[in-house]
C-alpha positions in Angstrom: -6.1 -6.9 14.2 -5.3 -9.8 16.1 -4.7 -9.8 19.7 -5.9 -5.9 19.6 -8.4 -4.0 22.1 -11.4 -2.9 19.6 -12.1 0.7 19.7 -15.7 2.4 18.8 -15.6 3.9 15.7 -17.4 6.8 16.6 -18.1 10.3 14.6 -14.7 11.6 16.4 -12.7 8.9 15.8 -13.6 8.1 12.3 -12.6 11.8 12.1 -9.3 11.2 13.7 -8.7 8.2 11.3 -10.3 10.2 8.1 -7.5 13.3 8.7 -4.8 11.6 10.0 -5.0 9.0 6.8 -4.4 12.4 4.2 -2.3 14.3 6.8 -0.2 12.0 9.0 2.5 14.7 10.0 0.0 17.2 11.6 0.9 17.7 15.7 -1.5 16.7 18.1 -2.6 20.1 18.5 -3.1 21.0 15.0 -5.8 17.7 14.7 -7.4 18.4 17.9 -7.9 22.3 16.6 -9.3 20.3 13.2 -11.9 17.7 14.5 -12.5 20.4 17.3 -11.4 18.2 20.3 -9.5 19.4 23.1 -5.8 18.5 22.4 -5.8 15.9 25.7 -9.0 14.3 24.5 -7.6 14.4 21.2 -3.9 12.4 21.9 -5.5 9.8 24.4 -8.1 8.7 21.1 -5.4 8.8 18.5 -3.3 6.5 21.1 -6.2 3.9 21.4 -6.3 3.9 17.3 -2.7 3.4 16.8 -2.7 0.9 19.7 -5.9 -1.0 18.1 -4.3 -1.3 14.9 -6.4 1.1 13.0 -3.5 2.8 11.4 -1.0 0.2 9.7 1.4 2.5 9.3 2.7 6.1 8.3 4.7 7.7 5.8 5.3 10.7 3.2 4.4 10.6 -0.7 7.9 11.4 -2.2 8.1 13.4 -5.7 9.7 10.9 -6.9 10.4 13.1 -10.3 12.6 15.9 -7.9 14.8 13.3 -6.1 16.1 10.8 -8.6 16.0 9.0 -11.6 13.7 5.9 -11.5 11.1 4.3 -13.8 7.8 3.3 -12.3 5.7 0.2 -13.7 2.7 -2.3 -13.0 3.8 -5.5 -14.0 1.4 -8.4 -14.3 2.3 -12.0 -13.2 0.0 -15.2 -14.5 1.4 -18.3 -12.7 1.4 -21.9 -14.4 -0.1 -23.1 -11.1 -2.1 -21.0 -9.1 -2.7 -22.8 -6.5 -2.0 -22.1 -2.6 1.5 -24.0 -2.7 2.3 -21.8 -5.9 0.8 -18.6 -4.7 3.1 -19.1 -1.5 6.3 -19.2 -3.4 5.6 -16.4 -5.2 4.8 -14.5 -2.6 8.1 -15.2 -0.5 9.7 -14.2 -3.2 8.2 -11.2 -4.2 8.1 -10.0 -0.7 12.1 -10.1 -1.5 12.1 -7.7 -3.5 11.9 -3.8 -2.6 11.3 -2.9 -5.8 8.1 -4.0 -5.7 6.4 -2.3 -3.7 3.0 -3.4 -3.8 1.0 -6.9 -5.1 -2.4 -7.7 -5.3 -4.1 -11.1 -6.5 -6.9 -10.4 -8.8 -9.3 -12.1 -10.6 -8.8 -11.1 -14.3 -6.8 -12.9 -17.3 -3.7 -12.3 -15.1 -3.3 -13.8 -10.9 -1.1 -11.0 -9.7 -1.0 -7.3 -10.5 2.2 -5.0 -9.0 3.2 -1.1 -8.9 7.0 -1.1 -8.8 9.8 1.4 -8.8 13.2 0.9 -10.2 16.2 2.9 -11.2 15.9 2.4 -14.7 14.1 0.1 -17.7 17.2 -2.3 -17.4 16.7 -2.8 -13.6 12.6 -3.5 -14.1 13.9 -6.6 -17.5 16.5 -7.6 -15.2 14.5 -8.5 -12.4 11.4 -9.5 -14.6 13.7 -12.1 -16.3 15.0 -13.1 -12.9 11.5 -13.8 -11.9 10.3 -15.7 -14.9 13.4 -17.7 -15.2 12.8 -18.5 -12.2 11.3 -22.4 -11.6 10.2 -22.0 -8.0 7.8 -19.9 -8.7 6.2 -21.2 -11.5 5.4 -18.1 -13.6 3.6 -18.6 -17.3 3.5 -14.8 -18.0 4.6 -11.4 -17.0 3.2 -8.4 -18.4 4.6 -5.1 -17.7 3.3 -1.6 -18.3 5.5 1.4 -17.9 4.1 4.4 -16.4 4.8 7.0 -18.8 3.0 10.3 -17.2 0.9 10.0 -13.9 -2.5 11.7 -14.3 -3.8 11.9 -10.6 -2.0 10.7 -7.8 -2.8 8.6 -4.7 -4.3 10.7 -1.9 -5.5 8.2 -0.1 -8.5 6.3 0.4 -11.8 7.9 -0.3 -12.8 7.4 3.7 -16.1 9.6 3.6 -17.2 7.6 0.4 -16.8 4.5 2.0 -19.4 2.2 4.3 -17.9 2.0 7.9 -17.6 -1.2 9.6 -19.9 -0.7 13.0 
């Protein structure tokens, strides 16, 4: 939130962030009529959240499973050298790479866990192998885990379970 006004995170406005983050495509009207705010009152807040960086950004779950053919996976990374210069090459790479649409380092066994989506089991080796071969980035193992069946999906951060920053 750099360079961003702060706004109070009050019992409206953690409201405001709390529906919008499970319903982004609501109208202004229909989320004023939910957190029971008049629908002036209700655009002017959700304008100073968006403009202070609150929400990063905004965007529709897909069922994947209706539209195309594709093969989703977390694949695991373990770099020879995980250090800051190694961690930044990876990185730069990675952030290349649509497919994978989401990295996190961890501490475990492995540095880097990903979720990716690709159009098929070929794609995900090709691009694995790509990445290992690779001597830039300096990666000792890759681990991947197919995603056979999804159990629950992502609905978005438990909010009301979580401690506010004041």
């Amino acid at each position: 939130m750099k360079n961003k006004k702060i706004v109070k995170l009050d019992t409206i406005n953690k409201k405001i962030i709390m529906t919008l983050h499970k319903q982004a495509d609501l109208s202004n009207q229909e989320l004023a009529e939910k957190i029971a705010l008049s629908p002036s009152a209700c655009f002017q807040r959700t304008k100073a959240l968006k403009e202070a960086g609150y929400f990063v950004n905004s965007q529709s779950e897909m069922d994947l499973d209706r539209i195309c053919e594709h093969v989703l996976a977390y694949v695991e990374f373990k770099l020879i050298n995980n250090t800051a210069h190694g961690r930044k090459a990876f990185e730069k790479e990675i952030n290349q790479i649509p497919e994978i649409m989401d990295c996190l380092r961890v501490a475990s066994d492995m540095d880097y866990i990903s979720f990716t989506c690709f159009p098929d089991v070929k794609a995900l080796n090709d691009c694995c192998n790509d990445l290992g071969k690779n001597p830039n980035l300096g990666i000792k193992d890759i681990k991947t885990r197919v995603i056979l069946e999804r159990a629950k999906w992502y609905l978005g951060y438990p909010l009301e379970k979580l401690k506010w920053i004041e």
